[in-house]
gemmi code that builds the backbone of each chain (N, CA, C; Angstrom):
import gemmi

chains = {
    "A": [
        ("UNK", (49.596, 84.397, -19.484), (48.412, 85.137, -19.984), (47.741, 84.289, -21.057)),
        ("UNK", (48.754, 83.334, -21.943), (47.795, 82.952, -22.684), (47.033, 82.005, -22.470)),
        ("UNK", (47.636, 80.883, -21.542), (46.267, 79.820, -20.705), (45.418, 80.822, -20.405)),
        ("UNK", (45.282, 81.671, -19.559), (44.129, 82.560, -19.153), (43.116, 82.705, -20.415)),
        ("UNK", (43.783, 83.418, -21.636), (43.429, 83.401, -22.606), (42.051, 82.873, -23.044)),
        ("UNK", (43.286, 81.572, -23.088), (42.879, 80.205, -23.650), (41.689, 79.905, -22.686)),
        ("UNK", (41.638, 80.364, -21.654), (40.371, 79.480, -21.123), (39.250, 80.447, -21.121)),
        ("UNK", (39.347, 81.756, -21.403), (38.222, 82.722, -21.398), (37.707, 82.394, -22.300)),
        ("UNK", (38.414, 82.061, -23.520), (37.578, 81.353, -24.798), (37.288, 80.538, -24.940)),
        ("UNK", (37.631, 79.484, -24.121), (37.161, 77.663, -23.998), (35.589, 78.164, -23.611)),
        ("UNK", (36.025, 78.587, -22.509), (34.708, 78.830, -21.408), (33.127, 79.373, -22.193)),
        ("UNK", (33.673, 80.817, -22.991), (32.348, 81.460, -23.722), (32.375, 80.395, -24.463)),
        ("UNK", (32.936, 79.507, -25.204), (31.982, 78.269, -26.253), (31.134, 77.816, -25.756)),
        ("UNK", (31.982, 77.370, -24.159), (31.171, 75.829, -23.501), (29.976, 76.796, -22.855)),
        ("UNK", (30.438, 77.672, -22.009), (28.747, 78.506, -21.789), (27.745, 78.712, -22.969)),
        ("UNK", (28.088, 79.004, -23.933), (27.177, 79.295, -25.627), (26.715, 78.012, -25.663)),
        ("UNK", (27.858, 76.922, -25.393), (27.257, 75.513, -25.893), (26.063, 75.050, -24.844)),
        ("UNK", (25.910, 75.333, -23.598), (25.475, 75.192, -22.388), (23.958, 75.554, -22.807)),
        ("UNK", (24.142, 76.750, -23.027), (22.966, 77.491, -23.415), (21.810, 76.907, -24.431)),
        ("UNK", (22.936, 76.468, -25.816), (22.214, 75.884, -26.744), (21.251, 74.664, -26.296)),
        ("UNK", (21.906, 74.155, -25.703), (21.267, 72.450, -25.270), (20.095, 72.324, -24.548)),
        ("UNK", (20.087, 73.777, -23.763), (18.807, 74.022, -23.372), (17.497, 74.242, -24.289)),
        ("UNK", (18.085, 74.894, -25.665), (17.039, 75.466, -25.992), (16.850, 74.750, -27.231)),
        ("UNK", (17.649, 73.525, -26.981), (17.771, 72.069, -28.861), (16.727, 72.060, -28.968)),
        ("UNK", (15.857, 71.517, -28.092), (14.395, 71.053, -28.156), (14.222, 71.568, -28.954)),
        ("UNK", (13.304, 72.709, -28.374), (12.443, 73.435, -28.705), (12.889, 74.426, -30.081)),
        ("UNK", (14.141, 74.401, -30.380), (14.630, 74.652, -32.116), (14.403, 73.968, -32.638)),
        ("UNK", (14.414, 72.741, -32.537), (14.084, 70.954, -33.223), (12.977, 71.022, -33.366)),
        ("UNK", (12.243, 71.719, -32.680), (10.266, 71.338, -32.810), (10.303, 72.366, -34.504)),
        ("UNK", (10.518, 73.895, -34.058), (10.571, 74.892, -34.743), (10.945, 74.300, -36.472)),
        ("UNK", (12.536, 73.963, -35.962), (13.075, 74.025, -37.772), (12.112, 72.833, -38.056)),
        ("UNK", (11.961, 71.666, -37.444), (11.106, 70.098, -37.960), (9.737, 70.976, -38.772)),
        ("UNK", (9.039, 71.905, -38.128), (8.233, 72.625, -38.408), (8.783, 73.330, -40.247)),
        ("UNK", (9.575, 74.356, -40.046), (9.946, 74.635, -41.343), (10.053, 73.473, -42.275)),
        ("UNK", (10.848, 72.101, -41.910), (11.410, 71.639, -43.340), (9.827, 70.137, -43.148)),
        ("UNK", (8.981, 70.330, -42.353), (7.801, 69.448, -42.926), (7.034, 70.627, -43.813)),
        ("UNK", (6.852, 71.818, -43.532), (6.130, 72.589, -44.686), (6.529, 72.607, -46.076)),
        ("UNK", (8.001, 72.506, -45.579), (8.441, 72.635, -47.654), (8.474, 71.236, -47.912)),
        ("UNK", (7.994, 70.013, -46.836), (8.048, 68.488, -47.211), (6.506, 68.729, -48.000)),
        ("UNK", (5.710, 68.910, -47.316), (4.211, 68.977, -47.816), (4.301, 69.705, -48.861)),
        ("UNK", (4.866, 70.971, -49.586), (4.806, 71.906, -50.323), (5.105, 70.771, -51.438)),
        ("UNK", (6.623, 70.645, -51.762), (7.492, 70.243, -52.724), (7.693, 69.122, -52.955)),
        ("UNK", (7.960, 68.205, -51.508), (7.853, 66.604, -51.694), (7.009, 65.821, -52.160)),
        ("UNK", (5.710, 66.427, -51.877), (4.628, 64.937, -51.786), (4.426, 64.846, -53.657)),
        ("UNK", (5.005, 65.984, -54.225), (4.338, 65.409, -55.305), (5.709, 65.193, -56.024)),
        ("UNK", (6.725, 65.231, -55.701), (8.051, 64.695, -56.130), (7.820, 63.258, -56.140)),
        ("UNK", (7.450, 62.698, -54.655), (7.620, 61.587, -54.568), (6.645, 60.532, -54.753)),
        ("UNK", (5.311, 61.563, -55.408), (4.484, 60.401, -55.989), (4.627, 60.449, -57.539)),
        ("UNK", (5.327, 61.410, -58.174), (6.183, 60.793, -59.375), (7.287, 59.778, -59.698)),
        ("UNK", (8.306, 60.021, -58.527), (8.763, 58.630, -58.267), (8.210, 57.318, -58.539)),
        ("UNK", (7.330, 57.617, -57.358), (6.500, 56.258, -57.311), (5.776, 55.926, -58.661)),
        ("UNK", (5.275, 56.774, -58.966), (4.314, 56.160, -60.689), (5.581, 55.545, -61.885)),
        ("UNK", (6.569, 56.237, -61.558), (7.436, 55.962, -62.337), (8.284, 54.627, -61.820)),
        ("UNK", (8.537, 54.501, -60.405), (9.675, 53.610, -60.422), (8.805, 52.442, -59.531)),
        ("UNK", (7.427, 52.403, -58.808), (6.857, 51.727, -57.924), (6.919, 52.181, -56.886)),
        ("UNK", (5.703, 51.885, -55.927), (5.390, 52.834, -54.329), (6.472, 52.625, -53.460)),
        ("UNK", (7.621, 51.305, -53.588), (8.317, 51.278, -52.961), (10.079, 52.006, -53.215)),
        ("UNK", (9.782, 52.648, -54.507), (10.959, 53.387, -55.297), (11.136, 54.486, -53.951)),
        ("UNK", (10.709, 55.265, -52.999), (10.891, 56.317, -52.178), (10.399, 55.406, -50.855)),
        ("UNK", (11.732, 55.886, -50.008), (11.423, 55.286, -48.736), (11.286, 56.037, -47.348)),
        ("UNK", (11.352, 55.610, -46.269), (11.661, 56.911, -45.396), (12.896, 57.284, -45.356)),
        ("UNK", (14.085, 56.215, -45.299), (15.127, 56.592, -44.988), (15.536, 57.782, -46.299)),
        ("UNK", (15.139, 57.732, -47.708), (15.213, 58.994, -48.485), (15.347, 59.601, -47.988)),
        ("UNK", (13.621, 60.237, -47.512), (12.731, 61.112, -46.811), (13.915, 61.915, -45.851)),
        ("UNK", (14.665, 61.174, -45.110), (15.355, 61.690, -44.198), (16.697, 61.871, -44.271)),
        ("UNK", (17.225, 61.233, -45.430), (18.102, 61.208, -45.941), (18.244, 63.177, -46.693)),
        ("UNK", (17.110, 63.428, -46.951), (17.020, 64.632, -48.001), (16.947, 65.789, -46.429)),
        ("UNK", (16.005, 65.535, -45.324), (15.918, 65.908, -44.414), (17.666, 66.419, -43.668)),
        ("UNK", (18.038, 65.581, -43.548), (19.491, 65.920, -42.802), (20.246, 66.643, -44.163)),
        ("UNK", (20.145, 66.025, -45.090), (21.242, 66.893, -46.201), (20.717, 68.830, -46.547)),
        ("UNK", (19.496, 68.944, -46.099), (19.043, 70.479, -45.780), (19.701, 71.161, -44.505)),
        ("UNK", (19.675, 70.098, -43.939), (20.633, 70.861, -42.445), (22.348, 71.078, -42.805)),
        ("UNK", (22.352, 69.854, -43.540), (23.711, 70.091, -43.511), (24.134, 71.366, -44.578)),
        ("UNK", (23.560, 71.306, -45.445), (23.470, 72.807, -46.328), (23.475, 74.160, -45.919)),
        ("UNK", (22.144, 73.756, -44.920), (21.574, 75.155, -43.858), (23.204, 75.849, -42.865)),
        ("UNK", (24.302, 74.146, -42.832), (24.973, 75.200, -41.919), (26.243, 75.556, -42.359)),
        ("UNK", (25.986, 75.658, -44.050), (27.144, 76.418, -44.616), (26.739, 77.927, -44.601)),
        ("UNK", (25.546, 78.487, -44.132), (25.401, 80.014, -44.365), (26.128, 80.524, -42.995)),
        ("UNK", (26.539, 79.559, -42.228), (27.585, 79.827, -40.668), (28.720, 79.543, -40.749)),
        ("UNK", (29.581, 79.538, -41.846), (30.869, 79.227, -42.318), (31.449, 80.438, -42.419)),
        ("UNK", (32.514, 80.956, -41.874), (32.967, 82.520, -41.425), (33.730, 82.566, -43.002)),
        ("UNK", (34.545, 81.623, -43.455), (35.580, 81.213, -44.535), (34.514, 80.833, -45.694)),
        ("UNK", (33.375, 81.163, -45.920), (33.063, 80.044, -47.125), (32.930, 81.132, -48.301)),
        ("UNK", (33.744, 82.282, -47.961), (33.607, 83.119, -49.114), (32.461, 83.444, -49.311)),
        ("UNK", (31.255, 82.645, -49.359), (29.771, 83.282, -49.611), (29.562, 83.776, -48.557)),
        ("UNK", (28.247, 84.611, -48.872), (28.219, 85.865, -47.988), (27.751, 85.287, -46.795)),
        ("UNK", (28.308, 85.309, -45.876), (28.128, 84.562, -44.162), (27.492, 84.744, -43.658)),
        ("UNK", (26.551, 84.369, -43.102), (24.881, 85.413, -42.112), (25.782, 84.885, -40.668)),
        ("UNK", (25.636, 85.593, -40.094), (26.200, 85.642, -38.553), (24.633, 86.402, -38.293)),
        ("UNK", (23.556, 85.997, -36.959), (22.215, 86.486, -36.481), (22.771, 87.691, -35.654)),
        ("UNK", (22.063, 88.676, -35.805), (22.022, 89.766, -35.715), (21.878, 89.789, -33.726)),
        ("UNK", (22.166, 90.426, -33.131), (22.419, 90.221, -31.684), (22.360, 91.886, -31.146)),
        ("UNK", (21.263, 92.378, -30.928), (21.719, 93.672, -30.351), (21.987, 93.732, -29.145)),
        ("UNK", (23.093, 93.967, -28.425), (23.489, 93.706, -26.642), (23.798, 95.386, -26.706)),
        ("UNK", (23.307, 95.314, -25.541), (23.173, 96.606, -25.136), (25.123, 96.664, -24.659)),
        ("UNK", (25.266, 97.697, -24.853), (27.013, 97.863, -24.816), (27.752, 98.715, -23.676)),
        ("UNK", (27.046, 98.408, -22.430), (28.010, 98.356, -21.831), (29.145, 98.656, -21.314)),
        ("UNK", (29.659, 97.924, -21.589), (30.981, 96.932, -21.543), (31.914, 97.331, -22.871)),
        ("UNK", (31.668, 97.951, -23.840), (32.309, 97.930, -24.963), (33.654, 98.735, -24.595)),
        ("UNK", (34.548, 98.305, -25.240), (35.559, 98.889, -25.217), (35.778, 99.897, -26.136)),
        ("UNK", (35.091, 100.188, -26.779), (35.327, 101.436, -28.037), (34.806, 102.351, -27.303)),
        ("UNK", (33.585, 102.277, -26.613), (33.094, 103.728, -25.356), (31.961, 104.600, -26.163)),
        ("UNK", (31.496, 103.286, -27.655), (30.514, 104.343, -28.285), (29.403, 103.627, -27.450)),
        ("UNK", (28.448, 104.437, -27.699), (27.238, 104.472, -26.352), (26.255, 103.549, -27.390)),
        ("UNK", (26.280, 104.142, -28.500), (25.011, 103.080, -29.345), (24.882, 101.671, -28.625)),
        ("UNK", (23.717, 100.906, -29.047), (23.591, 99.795, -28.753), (25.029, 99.016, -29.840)),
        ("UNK", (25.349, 98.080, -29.076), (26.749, 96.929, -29.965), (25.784, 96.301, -30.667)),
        ("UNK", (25.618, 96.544, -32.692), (25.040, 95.355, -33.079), (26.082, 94.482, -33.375)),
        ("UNK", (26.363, 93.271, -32.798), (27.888, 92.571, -32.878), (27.905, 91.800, -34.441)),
        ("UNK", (26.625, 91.312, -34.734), (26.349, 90.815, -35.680), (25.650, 90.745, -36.324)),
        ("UNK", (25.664, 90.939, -38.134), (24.418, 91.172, -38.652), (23.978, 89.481, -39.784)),
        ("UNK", (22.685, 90.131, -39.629), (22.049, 88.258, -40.855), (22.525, 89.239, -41.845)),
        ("UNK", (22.846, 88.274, -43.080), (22.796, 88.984, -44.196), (23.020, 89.463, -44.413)),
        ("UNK", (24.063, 90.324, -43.713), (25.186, 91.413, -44.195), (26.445, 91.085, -43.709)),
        ("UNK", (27.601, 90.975, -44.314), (28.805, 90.219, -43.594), (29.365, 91.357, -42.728)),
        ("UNK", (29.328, 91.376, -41.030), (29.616, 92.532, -40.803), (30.353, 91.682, -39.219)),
        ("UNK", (31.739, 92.108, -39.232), (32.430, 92.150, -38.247), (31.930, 92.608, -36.996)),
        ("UNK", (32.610, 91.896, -35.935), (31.931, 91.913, -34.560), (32.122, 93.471, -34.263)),
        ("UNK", (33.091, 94.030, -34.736), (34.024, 95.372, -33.938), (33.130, 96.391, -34.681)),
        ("UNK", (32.192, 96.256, -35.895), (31.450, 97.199, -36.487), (30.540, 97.383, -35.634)),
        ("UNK", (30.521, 98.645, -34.838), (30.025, 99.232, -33.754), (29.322, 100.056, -34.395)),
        ("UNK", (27.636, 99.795, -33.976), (26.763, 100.684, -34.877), (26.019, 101.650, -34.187)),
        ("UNK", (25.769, 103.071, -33.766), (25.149, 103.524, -33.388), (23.780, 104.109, -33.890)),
        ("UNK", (23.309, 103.625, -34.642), (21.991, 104.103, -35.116), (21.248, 104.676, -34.277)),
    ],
    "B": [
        ("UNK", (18.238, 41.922, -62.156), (17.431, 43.284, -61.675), (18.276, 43.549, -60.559)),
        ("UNK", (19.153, 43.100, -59.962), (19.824, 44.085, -58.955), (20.068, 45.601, -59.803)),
        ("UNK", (20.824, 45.399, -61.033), (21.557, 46.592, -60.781), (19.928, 47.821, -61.349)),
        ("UNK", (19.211, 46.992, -62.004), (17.674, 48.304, -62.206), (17.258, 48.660, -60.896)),
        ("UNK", (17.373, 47.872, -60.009), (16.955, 47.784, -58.643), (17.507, 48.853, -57.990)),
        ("UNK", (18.871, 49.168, -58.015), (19.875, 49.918, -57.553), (19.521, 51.091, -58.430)),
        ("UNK", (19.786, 50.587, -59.819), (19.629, 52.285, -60.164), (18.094, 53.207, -60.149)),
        ("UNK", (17.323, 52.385, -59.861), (15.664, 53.213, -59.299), (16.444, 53.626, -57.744)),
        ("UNK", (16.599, 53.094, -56.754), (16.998, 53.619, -55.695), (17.790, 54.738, -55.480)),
        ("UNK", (19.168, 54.805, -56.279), (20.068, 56.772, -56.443), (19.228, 56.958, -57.164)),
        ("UNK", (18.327, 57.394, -58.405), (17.277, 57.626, -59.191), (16.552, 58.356, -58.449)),
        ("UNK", (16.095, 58.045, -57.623), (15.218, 58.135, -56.630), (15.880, 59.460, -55.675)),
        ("UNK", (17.154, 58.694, -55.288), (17.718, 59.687, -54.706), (17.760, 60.760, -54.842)),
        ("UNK", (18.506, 60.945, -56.149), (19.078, 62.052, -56.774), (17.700, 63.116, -57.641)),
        ("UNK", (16.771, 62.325, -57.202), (15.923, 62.977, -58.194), (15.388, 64.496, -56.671)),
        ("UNK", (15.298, 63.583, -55.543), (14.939, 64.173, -54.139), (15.725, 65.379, -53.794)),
        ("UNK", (17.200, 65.031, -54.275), (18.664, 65.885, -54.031), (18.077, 67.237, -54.746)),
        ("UNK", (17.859, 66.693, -56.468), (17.381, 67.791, -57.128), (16.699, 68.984, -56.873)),
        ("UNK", (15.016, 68.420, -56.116), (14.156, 68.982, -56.006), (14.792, 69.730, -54.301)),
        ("UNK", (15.245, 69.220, -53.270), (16.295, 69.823, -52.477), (16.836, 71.091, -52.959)),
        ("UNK", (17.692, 70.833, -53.680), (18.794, 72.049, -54.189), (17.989, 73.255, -54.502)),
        ("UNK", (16.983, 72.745, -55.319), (16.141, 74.150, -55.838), (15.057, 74.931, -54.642)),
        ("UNK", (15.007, 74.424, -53.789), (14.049, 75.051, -52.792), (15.197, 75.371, -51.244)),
        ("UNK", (16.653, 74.996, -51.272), (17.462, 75.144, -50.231), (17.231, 76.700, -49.780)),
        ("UNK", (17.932, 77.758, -50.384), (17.757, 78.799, -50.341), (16.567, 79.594, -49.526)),
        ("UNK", (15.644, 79.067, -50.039), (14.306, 79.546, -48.704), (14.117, 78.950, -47.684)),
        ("UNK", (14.241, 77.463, -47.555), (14.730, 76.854, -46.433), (15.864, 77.717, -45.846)),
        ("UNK", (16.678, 77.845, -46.080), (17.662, 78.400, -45.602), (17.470, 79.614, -44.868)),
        ("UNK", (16.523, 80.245, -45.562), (15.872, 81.833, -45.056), (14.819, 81.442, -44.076)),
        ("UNK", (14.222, 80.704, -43.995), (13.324, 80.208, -43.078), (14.274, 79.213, -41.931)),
        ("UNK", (14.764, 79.045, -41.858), (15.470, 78.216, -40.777), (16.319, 79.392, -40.175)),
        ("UNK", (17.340, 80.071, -40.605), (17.918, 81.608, -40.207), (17.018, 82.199, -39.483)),
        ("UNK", (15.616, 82.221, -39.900), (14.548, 83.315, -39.013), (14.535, 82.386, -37.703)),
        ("UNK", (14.646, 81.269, -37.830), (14.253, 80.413, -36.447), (15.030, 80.828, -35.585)),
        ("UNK", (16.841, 80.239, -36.175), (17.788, 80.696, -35.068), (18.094, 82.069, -34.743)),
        ("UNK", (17.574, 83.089, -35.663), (17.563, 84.258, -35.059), (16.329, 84.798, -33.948)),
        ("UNK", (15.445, 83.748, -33.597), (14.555, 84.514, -32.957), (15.258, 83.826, -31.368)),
        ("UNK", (15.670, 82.682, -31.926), (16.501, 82.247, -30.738), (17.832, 83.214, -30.076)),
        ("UNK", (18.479, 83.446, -30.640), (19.951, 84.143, -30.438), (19.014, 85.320, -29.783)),
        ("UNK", (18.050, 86.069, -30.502), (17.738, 87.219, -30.027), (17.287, 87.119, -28.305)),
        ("UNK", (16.130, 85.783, -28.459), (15.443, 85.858, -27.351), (16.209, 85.259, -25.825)),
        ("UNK", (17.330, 84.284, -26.240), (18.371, 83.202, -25.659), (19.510, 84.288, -25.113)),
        ("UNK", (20.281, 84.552, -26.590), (21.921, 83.967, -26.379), (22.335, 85.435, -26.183)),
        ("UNK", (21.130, 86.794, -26.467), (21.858, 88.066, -26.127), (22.273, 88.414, -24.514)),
        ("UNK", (20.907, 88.165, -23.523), (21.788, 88.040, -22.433), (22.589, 87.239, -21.817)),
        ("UNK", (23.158, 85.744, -22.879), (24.093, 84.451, -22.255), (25.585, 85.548, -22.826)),
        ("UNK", (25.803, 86.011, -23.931), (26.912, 86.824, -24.272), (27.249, 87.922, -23.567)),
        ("UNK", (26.007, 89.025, -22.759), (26.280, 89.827, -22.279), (27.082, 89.649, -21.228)),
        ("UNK", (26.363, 88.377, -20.687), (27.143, 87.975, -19.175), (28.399, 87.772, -19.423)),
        ("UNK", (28.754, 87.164, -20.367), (29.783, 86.423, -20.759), (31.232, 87.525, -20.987)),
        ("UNK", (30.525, 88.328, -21.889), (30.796, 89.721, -22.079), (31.347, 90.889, -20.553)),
        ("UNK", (30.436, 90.862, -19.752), (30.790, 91.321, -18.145), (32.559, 90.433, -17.623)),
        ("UNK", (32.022, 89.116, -17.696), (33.422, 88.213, -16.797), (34.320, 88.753, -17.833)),
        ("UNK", (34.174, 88.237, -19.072), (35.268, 88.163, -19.500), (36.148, 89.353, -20.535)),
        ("UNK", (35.320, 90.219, -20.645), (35.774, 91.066, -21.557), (34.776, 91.202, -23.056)),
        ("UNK", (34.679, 92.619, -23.896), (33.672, 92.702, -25.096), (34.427, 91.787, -25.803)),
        ("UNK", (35.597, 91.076, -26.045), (36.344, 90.534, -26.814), (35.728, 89.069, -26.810)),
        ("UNK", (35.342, 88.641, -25.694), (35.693, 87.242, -25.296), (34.509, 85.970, -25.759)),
        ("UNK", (33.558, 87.020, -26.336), (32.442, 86.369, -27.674), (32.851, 86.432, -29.020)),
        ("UNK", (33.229, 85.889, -30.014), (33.669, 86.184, -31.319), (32.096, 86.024, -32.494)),
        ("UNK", (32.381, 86.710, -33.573), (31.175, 86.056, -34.493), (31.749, 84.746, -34.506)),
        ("UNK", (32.683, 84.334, -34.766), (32.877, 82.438, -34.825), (32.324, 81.846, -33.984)),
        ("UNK", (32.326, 82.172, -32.429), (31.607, 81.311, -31.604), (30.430, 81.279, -32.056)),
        ("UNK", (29.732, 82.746, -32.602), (27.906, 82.762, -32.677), (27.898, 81.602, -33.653)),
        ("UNK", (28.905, 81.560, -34.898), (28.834, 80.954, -35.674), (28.519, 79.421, -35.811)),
        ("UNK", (29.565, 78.861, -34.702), (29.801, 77.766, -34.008), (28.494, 77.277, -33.535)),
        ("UNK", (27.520, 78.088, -32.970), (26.724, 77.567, -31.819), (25.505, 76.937, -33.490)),
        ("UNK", (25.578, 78.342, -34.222), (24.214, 78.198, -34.858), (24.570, 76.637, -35.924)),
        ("UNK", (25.859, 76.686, -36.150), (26.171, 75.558, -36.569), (25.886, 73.928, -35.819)),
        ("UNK", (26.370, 74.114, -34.325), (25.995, 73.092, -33.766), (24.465, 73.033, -33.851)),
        ("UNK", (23.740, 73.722, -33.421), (22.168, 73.899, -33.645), (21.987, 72.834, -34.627)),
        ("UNK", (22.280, 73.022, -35.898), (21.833, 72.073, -37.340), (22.473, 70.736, -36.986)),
        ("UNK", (23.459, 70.723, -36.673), (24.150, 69.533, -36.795), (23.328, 68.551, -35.844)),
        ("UNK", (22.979, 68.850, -34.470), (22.050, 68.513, -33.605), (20.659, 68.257, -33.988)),
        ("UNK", (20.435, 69.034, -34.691), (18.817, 69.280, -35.234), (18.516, 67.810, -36.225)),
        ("UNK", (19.699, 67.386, -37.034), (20.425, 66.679, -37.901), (19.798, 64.792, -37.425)),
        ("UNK", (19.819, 64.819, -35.853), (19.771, 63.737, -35.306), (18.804, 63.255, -35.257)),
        ("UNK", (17.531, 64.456, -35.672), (16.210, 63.979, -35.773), (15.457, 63.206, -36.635)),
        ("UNK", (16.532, 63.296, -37.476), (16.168, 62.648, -38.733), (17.056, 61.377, -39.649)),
        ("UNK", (17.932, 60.795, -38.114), (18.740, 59.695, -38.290), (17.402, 58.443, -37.817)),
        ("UNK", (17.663, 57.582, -38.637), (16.598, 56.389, -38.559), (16.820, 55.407, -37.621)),
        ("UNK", (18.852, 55.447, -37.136), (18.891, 54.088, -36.117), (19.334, 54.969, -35.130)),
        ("UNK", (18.385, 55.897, -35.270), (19.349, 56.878, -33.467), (18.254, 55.978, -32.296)),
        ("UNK", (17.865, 54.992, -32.564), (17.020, 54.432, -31.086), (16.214, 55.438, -30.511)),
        ("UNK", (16.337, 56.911, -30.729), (15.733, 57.548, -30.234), (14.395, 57.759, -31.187)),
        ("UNK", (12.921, 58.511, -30.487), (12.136, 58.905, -31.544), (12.846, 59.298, -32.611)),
        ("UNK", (13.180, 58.459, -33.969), (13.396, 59.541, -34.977), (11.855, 60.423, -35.711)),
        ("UNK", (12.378, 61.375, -36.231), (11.374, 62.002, -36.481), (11.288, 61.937, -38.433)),
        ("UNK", (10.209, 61.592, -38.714), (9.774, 61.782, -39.969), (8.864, 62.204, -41.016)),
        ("UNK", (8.969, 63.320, -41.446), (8.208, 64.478, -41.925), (6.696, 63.317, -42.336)),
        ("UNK", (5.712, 64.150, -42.161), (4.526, 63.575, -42.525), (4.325, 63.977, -43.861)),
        ("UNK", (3.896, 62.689, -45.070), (3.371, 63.335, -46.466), (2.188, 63.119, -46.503)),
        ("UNK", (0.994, 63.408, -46.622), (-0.274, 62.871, -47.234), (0.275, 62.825, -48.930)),
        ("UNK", (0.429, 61.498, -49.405), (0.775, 61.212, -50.371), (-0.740, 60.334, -51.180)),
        ("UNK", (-1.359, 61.154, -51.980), (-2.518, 60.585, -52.777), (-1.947, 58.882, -53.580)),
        ("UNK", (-2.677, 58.060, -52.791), (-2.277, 56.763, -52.547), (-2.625, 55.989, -54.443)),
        ("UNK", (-2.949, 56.498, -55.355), (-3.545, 55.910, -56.279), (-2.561, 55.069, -56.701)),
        ("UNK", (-1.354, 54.685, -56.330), (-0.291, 53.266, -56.856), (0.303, 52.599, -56.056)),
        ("UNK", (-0.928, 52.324, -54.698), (-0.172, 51.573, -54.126), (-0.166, 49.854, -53.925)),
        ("UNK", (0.346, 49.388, -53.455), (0.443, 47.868, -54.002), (-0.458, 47.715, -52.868)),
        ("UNK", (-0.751, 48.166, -51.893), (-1.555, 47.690, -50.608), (-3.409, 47.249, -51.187)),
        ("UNK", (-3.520, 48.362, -51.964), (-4.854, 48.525, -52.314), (-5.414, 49.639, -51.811)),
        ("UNK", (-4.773, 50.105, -50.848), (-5.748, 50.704, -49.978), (-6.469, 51.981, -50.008)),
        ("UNK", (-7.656, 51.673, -50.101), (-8.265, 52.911, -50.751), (-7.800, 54.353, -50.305)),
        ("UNK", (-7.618, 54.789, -48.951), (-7.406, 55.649, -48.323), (-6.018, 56.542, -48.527)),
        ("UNK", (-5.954, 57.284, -48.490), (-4.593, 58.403, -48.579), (-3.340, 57.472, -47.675)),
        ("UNK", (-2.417, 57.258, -48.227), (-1.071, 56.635, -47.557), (-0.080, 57.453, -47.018)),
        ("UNK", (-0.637, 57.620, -46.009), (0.442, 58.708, -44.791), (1.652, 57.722, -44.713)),
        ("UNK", (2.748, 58.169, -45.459), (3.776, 57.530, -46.282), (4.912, 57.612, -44.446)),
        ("UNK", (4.834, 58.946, -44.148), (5.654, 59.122, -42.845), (5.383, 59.836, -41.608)),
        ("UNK", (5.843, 60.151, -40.862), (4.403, 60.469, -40.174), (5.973, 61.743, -38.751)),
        ("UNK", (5.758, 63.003, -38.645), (6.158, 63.474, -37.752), (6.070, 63.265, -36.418)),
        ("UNK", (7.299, 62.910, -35.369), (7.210, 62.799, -33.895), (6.619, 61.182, -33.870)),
        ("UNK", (6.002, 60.442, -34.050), (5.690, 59.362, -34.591), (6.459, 58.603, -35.331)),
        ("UNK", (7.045, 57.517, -34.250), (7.827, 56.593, -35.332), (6.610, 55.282, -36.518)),
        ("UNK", (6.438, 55.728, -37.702), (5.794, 54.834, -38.395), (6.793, 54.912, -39.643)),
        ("UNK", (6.406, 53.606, -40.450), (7.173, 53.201, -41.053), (6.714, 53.214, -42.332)),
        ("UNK", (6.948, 53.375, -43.401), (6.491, 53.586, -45.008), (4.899, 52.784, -44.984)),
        ("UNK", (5.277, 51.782, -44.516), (4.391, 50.363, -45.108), (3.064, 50.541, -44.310)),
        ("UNK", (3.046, 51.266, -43.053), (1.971, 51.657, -42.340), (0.625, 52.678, -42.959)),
        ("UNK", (-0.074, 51.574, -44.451), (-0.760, 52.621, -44.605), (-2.054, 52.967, -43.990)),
        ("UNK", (-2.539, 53.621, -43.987), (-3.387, 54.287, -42.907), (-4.835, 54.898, -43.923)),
        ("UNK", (-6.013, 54.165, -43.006), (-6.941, 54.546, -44.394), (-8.109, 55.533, -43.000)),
        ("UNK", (-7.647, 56.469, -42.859), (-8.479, 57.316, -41.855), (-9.244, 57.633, -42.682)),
    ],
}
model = gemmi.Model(1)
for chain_id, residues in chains.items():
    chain = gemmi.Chain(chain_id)
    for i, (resn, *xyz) in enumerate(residues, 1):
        res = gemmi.Residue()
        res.name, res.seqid = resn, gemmi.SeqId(i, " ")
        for name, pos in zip(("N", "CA", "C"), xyz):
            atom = gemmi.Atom()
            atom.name, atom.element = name, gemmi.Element(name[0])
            atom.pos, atom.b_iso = gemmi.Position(*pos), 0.0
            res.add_atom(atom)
        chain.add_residue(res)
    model.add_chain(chain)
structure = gemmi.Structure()
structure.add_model(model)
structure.setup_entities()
């Protein structure tokens, strides 16, 4: 039973993962979208203080992108189940089915911004 | 001048890190809205199915967790400089008044989806 297990849960990753890859793109267009607005917002005049201060060549791209990836990598501590801070898991309403508890509400399995276990079965 | 050289460059860095840290948080809230419009619009009927074969069990919040995590980490690549691939680099209109070029015109320092390079200034 537990290979079986073991592979029902291999499987929902690699299908989840399956899924994702389809839709990288077009998240990549999206978030590139979010973190050039707060580039234009916050950067441009960060980095033309730099520059007055240290010379036009004091800020480079690789910075630029350097600061770029270190937001992502930040962005994906709010998906850390363990990080003690409060965990956003995206909110997913699946219609339920299938639930094994037999409450009829819609399954919200997961909430943003509220740390709330998959099994918190909400019938609102 | 190496080591002034060096220390304008982390200077530089760290000054970027700074201005980073203090604006993460809404980034953060703005990038969350992205992958939640995804999960909503994507991954509720990839779980349901998933949910049918295998059981309400056989999705965890860790997997959701997992995926939205891979998401960033992926997203991450866009903004590596020797990925051979388009890297991508946020566009600044950076008001050009110190630059060594001369050039009268605004110095589009980086340029999104467009591989250009610092030094490419651009007098549109």
């Amino acid at each position: 039973i537990h290979r079986a297990k073991a592979g029902i849960v291999t499987s929902a990753a690699k299908s989840l993962d399956i899924l994702r890859q389809n839709i990288q793109k077009s998240l990549n267009r999206e978030i590139n979208q979010v973190i050039q607005k707060y580039m234009d917002k916050f950067f441009v005049l960060g980095i033309k203080n730099i520059r007055l201060n240290n010379g036009a060549k004091a800020v480079s791209d690789e910075h630029i992108q350097a600061v770029c990836r270190q937001i992502l990598e930040e962005a994906k501590k709010m998906y850390l189940a363990d990080s003690g801070r409060r965990s956003v898991t995206p909110v997913l309403d699946i219609p339920d089915n299938v639930s094994e508890t037999g409450s009829t509400g819609t399954q919200k399995s997961l909430l943003i911004g509220r740390k709330r276990r998959l099994s918190d079965t909400d019938s609102e």
